[in-house]
N, C-alpha and C positions, 0 to 999 in steps of 0.2 A: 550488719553495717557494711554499705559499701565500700570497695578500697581507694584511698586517698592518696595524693597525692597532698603534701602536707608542708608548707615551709613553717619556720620554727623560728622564733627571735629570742634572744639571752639562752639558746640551746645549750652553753658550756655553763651557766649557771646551776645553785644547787636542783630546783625544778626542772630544768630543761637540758640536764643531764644524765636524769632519770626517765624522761618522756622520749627521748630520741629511741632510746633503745624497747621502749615498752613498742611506739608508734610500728617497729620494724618486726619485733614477735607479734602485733596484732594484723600482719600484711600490710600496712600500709608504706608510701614510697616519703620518709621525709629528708628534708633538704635544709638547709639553714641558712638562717639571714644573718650575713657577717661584716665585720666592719675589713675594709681592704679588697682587693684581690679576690673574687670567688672561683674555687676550682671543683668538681666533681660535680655538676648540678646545679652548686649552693650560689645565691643570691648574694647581690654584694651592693651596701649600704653607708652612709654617713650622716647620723641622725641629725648629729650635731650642724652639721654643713648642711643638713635640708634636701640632701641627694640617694635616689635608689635608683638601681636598676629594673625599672619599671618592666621592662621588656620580657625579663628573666620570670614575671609573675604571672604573664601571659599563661592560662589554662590550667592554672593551681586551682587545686578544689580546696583547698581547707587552710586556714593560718591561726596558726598561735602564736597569737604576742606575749611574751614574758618578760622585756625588758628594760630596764629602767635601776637605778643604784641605789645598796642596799638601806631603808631606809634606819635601820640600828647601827647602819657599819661605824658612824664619826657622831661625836655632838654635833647638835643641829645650831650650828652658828652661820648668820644671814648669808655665807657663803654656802654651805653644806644644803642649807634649806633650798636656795634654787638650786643645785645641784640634785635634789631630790626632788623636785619639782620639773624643772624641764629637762630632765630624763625621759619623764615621762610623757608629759607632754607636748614634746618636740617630736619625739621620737613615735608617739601614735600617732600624732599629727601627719608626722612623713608619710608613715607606712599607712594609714585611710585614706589620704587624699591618692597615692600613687593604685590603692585598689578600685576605687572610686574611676580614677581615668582609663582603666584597662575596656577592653572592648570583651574579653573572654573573663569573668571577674570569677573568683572564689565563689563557694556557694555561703561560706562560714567564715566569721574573722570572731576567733574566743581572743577576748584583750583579759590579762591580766587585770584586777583591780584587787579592791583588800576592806576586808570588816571596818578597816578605821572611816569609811565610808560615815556610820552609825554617832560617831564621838563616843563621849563618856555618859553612858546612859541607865546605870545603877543597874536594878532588878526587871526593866523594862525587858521584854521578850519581842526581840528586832528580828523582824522579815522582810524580804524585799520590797514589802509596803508601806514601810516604816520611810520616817521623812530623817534628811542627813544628818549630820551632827554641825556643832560646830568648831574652830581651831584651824590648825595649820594642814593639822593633817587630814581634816576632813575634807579641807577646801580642795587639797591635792587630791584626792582622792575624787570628788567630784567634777575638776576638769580634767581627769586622768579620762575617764568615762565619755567627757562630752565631746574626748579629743576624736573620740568613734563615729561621731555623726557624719561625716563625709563619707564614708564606709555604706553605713546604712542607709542614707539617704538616696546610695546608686544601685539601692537592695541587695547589698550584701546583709545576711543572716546575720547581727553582731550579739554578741553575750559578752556579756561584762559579768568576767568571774570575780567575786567577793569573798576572797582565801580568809579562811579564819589560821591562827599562827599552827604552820606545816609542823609538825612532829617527828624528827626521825633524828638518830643518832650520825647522821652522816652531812647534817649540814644544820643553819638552821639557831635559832634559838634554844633548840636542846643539845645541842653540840657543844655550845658554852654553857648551860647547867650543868652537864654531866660531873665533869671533874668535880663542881664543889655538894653533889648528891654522892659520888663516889665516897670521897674520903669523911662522909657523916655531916655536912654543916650544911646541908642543903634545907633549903625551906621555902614557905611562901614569901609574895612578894609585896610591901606595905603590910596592910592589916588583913590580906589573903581572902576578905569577901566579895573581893573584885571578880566577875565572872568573865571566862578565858574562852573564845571561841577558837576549837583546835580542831585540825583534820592530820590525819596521819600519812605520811607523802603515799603510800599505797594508793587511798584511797584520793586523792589529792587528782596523781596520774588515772584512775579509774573515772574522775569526774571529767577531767579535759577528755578521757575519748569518749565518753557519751555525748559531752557538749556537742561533739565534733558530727556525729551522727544520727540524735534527736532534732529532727528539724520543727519541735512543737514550742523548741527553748529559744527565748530572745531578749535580750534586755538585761536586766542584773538578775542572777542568779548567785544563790548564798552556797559557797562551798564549803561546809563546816560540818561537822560531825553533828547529827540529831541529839546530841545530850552533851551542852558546855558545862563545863564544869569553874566551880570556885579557883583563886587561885593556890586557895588552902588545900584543895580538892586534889587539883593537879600534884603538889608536891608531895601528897601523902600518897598518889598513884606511883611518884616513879621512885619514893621510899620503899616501897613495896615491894616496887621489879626489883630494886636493885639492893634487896634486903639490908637496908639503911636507914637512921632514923632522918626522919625530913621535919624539924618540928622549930628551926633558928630561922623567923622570918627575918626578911632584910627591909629595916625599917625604910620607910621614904622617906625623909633626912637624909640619908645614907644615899639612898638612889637618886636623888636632886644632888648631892656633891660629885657621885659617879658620871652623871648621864646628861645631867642639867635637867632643870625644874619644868621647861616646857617636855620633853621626850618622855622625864618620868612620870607630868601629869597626862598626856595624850596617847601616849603609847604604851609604858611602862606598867602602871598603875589604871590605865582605864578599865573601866567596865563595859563589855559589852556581848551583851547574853543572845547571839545569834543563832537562830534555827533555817536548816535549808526547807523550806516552805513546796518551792520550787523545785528542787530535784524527785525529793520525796513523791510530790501528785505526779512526777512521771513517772515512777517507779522505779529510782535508781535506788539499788540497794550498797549500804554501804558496809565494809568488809572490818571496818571499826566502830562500830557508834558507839560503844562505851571507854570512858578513861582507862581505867582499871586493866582488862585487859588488854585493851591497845598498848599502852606501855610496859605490859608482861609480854607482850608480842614479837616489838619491832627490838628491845634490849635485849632479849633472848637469842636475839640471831649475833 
């Protein structure tokens, strides 16, 4: 793979706090798109405001977008929902139309996107050929993606990455399981035969630099570990690492009082059984495909 010049958006995020540093042990030169003031290189942006420093992007070969607000972080109450919505929206919006007007354009723009793409789709085996879901969070997720067509449409390379839930001890939804898998009351989530598409941030950062370098990849690609597992599956994997019994599911009841009844049927509780279809025929090999010991893996360090 050629060396890149690389700008980077939501860089200080849990993803893109991990990526900066890999981008720079793999040679390449990355840079970041920041809200304020840019100093050292870095690009400087206000999504909200509708303004970049287009100029700054002049001769970038590669961009990775990764941001946008977390969508677990609050209940989704009709303020939090646009909040989660044109984050993202706004914000790809800016950043494709300002790559779009350049005269020297990127060869790649990897956008951020996410499994909830799919909805809740039981036992169903979803590829990137599979048709959307639907809900709130599908919807986002679908003009999260479409915000990319100005991009593409000035040929820029775009991929729309489709993260299944990132796995690592350091940020993340297993960040908040841990404590309650620690002290023994950890369990699945509902009635645990919801199927969990997960990738492990290793391999997560190992897909964004391939994307960045296979130029046979375009459109949505499934970032997810080759073998999802149950939600029953998952808990009794990081009972395991953390030699703990995981067997006290948290009823949805429970999780509708928590999180609120749309979050815990859309997000929380949904199913959805995604396989990378798409990385796999090119031959990216991934450095976790199994549960089991993925989660003896990354908790071991």
């Amino acid at each position: 793979m050629a060396v890149m010049d690389v700008v980077v958006s939501g860089s200080h995020g849990f993803i893109g706090s991990a990526l900066v540093p890999a981008l720079t042990a793999a040679g390449h030169r990355p840079r970041r798109l920041v809200r304020g003031p840019a100093a050292g290189g870095d690009v400087s942006w206000d999504p909200d405001a509708g303004t970049i420093d287009a100029a700054a992007l002049e001769g970038t070969e590669g961009v990775v977008h990764l941001g946008g607000v977390g969508i677990g972080d609050k209940r989704w109450t009709p303020q939090q929902k646009e909040r989660i919505r044109g984050s993202r929206v706004r914000g790809t919006t800016v950043l494709a139309e300002a790559l779009a007007s350049l005269a020297d354009r990127p060869l790649v723009l990897v956008s951020a996107s996410a499994v909830g793409y799919y909805g809740d789709r039981g036992d169903e085996i979803l590829t990137e050929e599979s048709t959307p879901g639907n809900g709130f969070l599908a919807g986002v997720v679908r003009a999260w993606e479409e915000a990319t067509a100005p991009a593409a449409d000035a040929g820029v390379r775009v991929v729309n990455m489709r993260s299944g839930v990132v796995q690592s001890p350091a940020g993340g939804a297993l960040k908040k399981q841990l404590p309650l898998f620690r002290f023994g009351v950890g369990g699945p989530l509902g009635n645990g035969r919801q199927w969990v598409s997960w990738i492990t941030l290793d391999d997560e950062i190992a897909v964004i630099l391939h994307l960045l370098g296979d130029d046979t990849l375009a459109g949505p690609v499934n970032a997810t570990a080759p073998e999802p597992v149950t939600s029953a599956g998952l808990a009794r994997a990081l009972g395991k690492a953390l030699h703990r019994p995981a067997v006290l599911p948290v009823p949805k009841v429970g999780l509708k009082v928590v999180v609120g009844r749309q979050m815990a049927d859309e997000m929380v509780t949904a199913s959805q059984r995604v396989v990378p279809v798409r990385l796999q025929a090119a031959g990216f090999s991934f450095r976790h495909p199994a549960v089991e010991p993925a989660m003896a893996a990354i908790l071991d360090r």
